[in-house]
N, C-alpha and C positions, 0 to 999 in steps of 0.2 A: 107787581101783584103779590100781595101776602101771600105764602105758600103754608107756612108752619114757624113755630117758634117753639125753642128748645129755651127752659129755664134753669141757670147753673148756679152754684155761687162763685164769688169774687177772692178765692182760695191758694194761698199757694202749696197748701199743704196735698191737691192735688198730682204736684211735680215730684217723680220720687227723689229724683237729685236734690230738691230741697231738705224733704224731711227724712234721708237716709233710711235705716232700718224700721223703720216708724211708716215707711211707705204700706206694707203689709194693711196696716191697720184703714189704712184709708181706702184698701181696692175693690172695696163694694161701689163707696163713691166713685171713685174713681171710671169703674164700669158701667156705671149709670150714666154718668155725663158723656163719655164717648158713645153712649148707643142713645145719647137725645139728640146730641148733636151728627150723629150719623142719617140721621132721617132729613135735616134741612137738604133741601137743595146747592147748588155750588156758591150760590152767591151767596152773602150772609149780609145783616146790618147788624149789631152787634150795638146792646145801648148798659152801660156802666155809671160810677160814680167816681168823680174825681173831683182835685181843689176845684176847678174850675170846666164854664162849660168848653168843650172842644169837640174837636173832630180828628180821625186818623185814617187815613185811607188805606185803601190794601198794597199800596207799592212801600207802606212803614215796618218798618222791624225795630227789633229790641233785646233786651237779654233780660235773665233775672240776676245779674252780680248783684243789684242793691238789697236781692233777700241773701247771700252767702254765695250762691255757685253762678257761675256763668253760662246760663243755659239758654241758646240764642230761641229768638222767634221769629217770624215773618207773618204777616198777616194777606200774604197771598206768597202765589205759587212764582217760579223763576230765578231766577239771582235774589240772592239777597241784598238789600239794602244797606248800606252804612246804619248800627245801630242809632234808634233816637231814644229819648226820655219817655218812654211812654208808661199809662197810668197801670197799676193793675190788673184793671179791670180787662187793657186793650192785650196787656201781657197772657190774662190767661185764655182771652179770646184766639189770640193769636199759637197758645200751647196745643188750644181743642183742636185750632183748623191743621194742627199739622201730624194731630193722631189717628182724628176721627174721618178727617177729608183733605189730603193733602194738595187738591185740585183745585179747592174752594178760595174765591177771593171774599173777606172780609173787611167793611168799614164801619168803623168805631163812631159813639156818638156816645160823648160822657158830658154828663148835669150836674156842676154843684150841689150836693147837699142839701145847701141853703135854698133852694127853688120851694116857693111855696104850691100847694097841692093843686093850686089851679093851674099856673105855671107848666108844673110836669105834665097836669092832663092834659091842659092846649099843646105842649111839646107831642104827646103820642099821638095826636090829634092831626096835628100839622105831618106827622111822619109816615101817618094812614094814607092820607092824602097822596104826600110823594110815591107811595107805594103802588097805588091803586093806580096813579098816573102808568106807571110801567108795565107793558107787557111782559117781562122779564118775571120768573119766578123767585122770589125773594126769602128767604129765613131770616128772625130773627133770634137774633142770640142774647137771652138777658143774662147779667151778669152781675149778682147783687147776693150780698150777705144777710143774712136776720138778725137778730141780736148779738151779744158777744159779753153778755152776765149770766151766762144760763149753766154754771156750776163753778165751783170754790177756783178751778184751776183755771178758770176762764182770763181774757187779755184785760177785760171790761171788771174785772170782778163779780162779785155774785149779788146777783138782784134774786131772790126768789119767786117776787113777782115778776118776772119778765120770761118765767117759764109758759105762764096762761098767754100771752101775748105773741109768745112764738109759735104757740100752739094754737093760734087768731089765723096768723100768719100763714103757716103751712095746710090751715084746713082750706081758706081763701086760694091761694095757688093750687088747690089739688082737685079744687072744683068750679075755681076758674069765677070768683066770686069779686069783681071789680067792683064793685061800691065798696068790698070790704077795704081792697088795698087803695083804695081813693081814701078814706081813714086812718091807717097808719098812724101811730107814732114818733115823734122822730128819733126817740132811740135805736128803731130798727134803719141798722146799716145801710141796708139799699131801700130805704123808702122813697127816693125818688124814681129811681129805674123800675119801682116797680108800679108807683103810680105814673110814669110815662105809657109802662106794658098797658094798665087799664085806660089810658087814654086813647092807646095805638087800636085799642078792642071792643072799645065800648058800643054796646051796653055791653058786651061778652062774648066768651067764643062759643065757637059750637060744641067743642067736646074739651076735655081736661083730663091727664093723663098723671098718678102720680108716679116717679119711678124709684126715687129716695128723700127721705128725711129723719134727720138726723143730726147732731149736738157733738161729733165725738172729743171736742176741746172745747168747750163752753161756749162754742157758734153756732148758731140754728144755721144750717145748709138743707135747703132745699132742691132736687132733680125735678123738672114735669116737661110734660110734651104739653100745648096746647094747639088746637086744628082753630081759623076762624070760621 
């Protein structure tokens, strides 16, 4: 049973052990995403963007050595696991569940990219389904980036039009407007996780919560609660 969904981005600049003294600057976000993800319930489903499509269950753990420090994760509670490769998206899933709910098991479902729009919606579509089959209370975790040209110092470089676009973006997630993100772009980073979310909801949810948005390195990062 869908319970709530908590909307993040796919960041590592969330980890302060990543971005050192630089951490300060992010702990609005920072604070946002521990109190969206604090309202799921214990179990979470958790849907991302990677090369390819996969899945990771909550017995997977991981580290961040591949950004600089070695900061382990688990994606559920107990021993941990022998580290595996897992994508970012499952890494910062597995960072939230061990701040905001260290009780919580999570399992990853990440989409190529390359999924065209129909695709991702029949994926949300299909993952409604499984939900709604369970009497279990479910969260899910989305975990997707917006642009990444939305100033000089940006990773993407600077598009000036892709300021109006993230600002498409952010108004659609804050009011929870799925035909918009059924639209998308594909320069927007998590365009598929987030046309999957409007599949998993459609026509919509019942309420839309914003809690942050915000660019502070030239990536549209998005916080919302949405209730179905």
């Amino acid at each position: 049973m869908l319970s709530a969904i908590a909307i993040v981005p796919a960041t590592p600049v969330l980890v302060p052990e990543l971005v050192g003294a630089a951490a300060a600057e992010t702990g609005e976000l920072r604070g946002a995403v521990i109190a969206a993800a604090s309202a799921l319930p214990p179990r979470w489903l958790a849907i991302g963007i990677s090369p390819d499509d996969a899945e990771f269950g909550s017995d997977s753990a991981g580290t961040f050595a591949g950004y600089g420090v070695d900061v382990p994760v688990a994606l559920g509670p107990g021993p941990a696991a022998d580290p595996a490769e897992l994508p970012l998206c499952a890494l910062i899933a597995g960072w939230i569940r061990g701040r905001a709910q260290p009780q919580a098991r999570v399992d990853v479902h990440t989409y190529a990219a390359s999924n065209p729009v129909g695709e991702a919606l029949d994926r949300g579509r299909a993952l409604r389904a499984r939900l709604d089959a369970s009497s279990e209370p479910v969260g899910v975790l989305v975990v997707a980036d917006g642009l990444h040209t939305l100033a000089p110092s940006a990773p993407g470089g600077h598009l000036p039009e892709s300021v109006a676009t993230q600002q498409d973006l952010d108004d659609a997630l804050a009011t929870g407007d799925v035909a918009a993100l059924a639209e998308l772009p594909e320069p927007v980073l998590g365009r598929v996780a987030y046309q999957v979310l409007a599949g998993l909801v459609w026509p919509g949810p019942g309420s839309a919560r914003e809690l942050y948005r915000g660019a502070p390195y030239g990536v549209g990062y998005f916080v919302g609660e949405w209730l179905p």
